[in-house]
C-alpha positions in Angstrom: 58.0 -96.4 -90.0 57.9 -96.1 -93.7 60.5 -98.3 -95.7 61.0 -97.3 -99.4 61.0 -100.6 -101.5 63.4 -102.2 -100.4 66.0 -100.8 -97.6 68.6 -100.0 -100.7 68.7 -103.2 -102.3 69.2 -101.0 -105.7 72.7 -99.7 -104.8 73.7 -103.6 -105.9 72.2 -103.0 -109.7 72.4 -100.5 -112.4 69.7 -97.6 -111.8 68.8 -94.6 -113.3 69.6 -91.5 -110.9 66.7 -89.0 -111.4 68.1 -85.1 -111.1 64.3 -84.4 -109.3 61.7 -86.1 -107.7 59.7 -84.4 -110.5 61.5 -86.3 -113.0 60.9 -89.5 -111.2 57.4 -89.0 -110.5 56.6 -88.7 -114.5 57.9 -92.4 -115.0 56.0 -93.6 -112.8 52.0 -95.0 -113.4 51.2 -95.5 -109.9 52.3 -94.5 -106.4 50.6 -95.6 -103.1 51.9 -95.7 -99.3 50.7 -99.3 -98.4 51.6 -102.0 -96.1 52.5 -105.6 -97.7 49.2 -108.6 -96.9 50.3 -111.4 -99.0 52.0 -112.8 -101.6 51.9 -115.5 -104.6 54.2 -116.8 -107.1 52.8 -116.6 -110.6 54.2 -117.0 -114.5 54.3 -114.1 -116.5 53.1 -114.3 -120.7 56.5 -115.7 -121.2 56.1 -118.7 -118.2 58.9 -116.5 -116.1 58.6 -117.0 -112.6 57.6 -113.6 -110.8 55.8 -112.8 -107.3 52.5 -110.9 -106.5 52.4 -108.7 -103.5 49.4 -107.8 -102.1 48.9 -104.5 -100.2 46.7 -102.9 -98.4 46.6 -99.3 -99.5 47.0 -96.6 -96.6 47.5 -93.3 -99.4 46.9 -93.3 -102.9 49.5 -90.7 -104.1 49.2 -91.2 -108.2 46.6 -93.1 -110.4 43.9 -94.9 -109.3 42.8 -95.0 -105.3 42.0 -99.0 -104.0 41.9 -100.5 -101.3 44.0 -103.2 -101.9 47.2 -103.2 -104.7 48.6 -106.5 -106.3 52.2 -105.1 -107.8 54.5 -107.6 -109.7 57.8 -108.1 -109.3 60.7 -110.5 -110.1 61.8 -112.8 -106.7 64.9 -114.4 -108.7 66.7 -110.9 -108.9 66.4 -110.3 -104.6 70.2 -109.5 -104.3 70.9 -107.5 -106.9 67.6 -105.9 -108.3 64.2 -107.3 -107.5 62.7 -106.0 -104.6 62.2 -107.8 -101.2 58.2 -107.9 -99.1 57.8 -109.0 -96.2 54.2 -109.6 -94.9 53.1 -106.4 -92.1 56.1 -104.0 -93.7 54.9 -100.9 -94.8 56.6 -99.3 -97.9 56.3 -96.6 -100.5 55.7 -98.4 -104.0 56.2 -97.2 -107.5 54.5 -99.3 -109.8 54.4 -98.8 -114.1 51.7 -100.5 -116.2 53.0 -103.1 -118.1 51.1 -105.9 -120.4 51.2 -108.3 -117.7 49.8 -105.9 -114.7 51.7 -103.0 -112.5 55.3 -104.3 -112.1 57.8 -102.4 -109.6 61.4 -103.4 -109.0 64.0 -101.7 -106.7 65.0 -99.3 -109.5 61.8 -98.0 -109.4 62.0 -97.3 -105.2 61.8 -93.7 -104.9 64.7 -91.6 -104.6 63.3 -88.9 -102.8 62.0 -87.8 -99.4 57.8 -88.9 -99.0 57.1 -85.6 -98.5 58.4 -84.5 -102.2 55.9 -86.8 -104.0 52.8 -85.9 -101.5 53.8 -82.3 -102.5 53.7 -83.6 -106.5 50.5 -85.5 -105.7 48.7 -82.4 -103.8 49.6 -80.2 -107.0 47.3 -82.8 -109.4 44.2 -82.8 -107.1 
């Protein structure tokens, strides 16, 4: 089974409501199917306190196809924003580039049926 982020975790915060999947796929940098392998706390440029989840890449749906994905994310917002891993879970990430790497937070899970963005990602090939 294929989780979206975070099992609907954003329905506690503020988020933008795309009209299409279109629309949601163009604020996005990177899309992948992947399955969580690890993670580490780290400090951003600032010294906040964020987490890097590693994953091991099944489909590469937008930007650059690897193996393996580290995607930042704030733990202190798990609740009401930040998005929950857990190690073996296999999820649907939306990532943006950001100066301190590819960030992702349950605002950015997608909105949308798999199938919708594989049908974007087929059109760019």
């Amino acid at each position: 089974m294929i989780a979206a982020l975070s099992g609907g975790t954003a329905l506690a915060c503020s988020c933008v409501r795309y009209h299409s999947a279109e629309e949601q796929w163009a604020t996005t940098d990177v899309a992948f199917v992947g399955t969580v392998v690890g993670q580490e706390q780290y400090k951003d440029a600032s010294g906040a306190r964020l987490m890097r989840t590693r994953f091991r890449v099944a489909r590469t749906l937008k930007g650059q196809a690897l193996a393996v994905r580290a995607i930042g994310h704030d733990p202190d917002r798990v609740g009401s924003c930040g998005p929950s891993f857990k190690n073996g879970q296999t999820v649907v990430v939306f990532a943006r580039n950001t100066p301190d790497g590819l960030m992702t937070s349950s605002c950015s899970e997608p909105q949308y049926p798999l199938a919708e963005f594989e049908r974007l990602a087929a059109r760019r090939k």
